[in-house]
C-alpha positions as CSV (number, residue, x, y, z in Angstrom):
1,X,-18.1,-30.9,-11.7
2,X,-21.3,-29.1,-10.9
3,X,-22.4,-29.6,-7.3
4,X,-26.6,-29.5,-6.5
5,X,-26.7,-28.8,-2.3
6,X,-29.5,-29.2,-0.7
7,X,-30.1,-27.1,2.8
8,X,-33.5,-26.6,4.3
9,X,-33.6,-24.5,7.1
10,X,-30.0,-22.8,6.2
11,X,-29.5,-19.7,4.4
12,X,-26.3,-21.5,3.3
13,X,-23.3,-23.5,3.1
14,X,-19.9,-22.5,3.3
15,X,-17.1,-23.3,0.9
16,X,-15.3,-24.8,3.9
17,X,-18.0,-27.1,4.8
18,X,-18.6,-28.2,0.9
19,X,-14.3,-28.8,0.6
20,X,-14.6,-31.1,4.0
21,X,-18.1,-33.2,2.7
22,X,-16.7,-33.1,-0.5
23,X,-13.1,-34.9,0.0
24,X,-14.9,-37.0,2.4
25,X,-16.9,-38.3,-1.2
26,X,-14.1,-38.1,-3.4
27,X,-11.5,-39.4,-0.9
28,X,-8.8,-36.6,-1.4
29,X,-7.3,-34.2,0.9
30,X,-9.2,-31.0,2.1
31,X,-6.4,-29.1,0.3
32,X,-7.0,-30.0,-3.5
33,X,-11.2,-29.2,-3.0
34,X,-11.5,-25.8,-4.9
35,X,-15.8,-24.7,-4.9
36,X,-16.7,-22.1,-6.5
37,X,-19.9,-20.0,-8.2
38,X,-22.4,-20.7,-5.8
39,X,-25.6,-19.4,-6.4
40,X,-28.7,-19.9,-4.0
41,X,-31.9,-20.6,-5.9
42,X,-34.8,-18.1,-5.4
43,X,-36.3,-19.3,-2.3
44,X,-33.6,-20.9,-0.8
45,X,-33.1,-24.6,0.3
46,X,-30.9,-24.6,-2.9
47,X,-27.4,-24.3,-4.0
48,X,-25.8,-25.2,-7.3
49,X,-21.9,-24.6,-8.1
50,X,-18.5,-26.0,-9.7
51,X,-16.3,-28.1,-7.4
52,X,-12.7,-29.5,-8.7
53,X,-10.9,-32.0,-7.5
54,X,-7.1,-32.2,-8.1
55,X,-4.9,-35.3,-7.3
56,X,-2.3,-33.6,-5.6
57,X,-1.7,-29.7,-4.4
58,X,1.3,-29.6,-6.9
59,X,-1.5,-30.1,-10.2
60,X,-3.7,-27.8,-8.2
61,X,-1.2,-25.1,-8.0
62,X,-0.5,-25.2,-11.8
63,X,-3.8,-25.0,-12.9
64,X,-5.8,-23.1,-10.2
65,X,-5.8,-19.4,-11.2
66,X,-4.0,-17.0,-9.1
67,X,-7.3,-15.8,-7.5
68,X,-8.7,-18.6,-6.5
69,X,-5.0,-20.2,-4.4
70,X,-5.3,-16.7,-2.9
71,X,-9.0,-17.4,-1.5
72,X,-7.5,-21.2,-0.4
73,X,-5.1,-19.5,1.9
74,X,-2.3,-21.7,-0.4
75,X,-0.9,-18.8,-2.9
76,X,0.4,-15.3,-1.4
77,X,-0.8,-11.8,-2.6
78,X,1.4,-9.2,-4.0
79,X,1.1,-6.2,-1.4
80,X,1.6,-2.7,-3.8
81,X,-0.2,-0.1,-2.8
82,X,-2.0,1.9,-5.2
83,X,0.0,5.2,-4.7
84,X,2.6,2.9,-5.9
85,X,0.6,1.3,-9.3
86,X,-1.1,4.4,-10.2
87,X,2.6,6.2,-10.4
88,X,3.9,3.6,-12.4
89,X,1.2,3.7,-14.8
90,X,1.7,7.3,-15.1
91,X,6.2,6.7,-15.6
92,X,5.4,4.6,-18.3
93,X,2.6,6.7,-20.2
94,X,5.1,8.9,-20.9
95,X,7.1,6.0,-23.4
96,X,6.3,3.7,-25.8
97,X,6.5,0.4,-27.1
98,X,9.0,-1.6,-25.6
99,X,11.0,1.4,-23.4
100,X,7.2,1.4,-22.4
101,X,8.2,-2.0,-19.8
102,X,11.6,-0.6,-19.4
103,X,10.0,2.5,-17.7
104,X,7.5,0.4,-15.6
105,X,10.1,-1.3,-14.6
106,X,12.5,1.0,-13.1
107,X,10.8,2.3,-10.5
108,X,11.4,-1.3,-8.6
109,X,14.2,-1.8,-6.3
């Protein structure tokens, strides 16, 4: 759904505080709010975004992308360094096809 906020006297609203107003509304749990796209109009006292609402955190963990569970605090992020990507970009320029995925894949352990 798009959400229209108003604020006067705020620079802004946080996604937190939107999530809590909005289950409030909707009558869902804080968890299965996801805001996003915010933009302040010029001048400020203005902010129009998307909001979804999922039934359960199950859906919302299906559908969400991986980004945006990350930025909940619900999905975990892959820790590789990027020593460690930009050497296995460079094992596996060196085949091709499908050894290509073979090589990009044997540097794991």
């Amino acid at each position: 759904m798009i959400v229209d906020v108003l604020h006067p006297g705020r620079p802004n609203v946080s996604h937190k505080e939107l999530g809590d107003r909005l289950s409030k509304l909707y009558k869902s749990s804080e968890d299965c709010v996801f805001t996003f796209g915010f933009r302040t109009a010029f001048g400020g006292g203005k902010s129009t975004g998307f909001a979804l609402i999922y039934d359960s955190l199950d859906e919302a963990k299906k559908v969400e992308p991986k980004y945006r569970l990350i930025r909940h605090g619900i999905g975990a992020k892959g820790i590789i360094s990027s020593k460690q990507r930009k050497e296995r970009k460079n094992r596996a320029k060196k085949f091709r096809g499908t050894k290509k995925a073979k090589a990009a894949t044997a540097g794991k352990k």
